[in-house]
C-alpha positions as CSV (number, residue, x, y, z in Angstrom):
1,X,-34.1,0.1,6.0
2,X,-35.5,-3.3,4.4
3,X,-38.4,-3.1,1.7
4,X,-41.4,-4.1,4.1
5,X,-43.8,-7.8,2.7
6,X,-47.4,-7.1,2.7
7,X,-49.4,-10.0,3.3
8,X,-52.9,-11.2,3.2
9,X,-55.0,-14.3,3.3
10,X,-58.2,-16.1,3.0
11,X,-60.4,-18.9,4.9
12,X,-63.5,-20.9,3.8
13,X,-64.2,-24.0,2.9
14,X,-65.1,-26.0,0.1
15,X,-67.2,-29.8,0.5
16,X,-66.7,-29.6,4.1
17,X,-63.4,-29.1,4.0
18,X,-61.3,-26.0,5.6
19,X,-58.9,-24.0,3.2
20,X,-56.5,-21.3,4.2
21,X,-54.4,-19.4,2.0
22,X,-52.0,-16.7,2.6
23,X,-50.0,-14.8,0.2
24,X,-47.1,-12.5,0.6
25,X,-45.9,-9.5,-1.7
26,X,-42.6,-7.6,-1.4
27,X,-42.6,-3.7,-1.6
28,X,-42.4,-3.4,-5.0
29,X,-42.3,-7.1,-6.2
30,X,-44.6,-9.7,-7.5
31,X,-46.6,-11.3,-5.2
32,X,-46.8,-14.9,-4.3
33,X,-48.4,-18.1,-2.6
34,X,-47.0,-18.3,0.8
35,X,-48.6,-20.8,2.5
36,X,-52.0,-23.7,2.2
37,X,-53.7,-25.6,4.3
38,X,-56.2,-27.6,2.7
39,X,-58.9,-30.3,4.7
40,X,-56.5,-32.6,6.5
41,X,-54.0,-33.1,3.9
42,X,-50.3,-31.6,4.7
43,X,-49.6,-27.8,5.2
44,X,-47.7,-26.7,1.6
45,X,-45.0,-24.5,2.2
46,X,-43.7,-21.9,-0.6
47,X,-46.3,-23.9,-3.3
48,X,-44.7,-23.3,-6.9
49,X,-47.8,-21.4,-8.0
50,X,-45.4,-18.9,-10.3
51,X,-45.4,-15.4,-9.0
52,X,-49.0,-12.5,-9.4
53,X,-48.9,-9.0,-9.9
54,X,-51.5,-8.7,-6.8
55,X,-51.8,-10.3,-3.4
56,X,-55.6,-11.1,-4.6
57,X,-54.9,-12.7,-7.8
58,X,-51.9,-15.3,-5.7
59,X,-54.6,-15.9,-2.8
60,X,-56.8,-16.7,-5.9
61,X,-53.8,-19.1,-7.7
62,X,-54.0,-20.9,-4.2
63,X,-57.3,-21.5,-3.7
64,X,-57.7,-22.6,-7.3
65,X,-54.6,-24.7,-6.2
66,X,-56.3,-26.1,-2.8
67,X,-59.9,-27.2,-3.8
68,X,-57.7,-28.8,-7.3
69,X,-56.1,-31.1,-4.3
70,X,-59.3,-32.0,-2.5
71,X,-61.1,-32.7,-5.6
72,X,-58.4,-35.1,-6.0
């Protein structure tokens, strides 16, 4: 049988602007930033955000990751 992914993600929204991160973790693995959508700019896809010992701390790397890009 295959190791099974946990996964979890947030939403908010930061200056008006919607964020949604989700984050993925393989039974037994590190986990890492699956997917953002930040505001209206494009949907990021596998982000190299490096890889977290907790699905909280990646959803964390992204959102650090997505209000960075709507600052900018």
């Amino acid at each position: 049988m295959a190791p099974g992914i946990k996964s979890d993600s947030l939403v908010t929204s930061y200056y008006g602007q919607d964020i949604y991160v989700e984050a993925r973790q393989p039974e037994g693995g590190l986990a890492y930033v699956h997917l953002i959508e930040a505001g209206q700019l494009p949907v990021l896809k596998r982000p190299d955000l490096g890889n977290h010992p907790t699905l909280d701390a990646a959803l964390q790397a992204g959102l650090r990751f997505a209000t960075s890009l709507i600052d900018n």
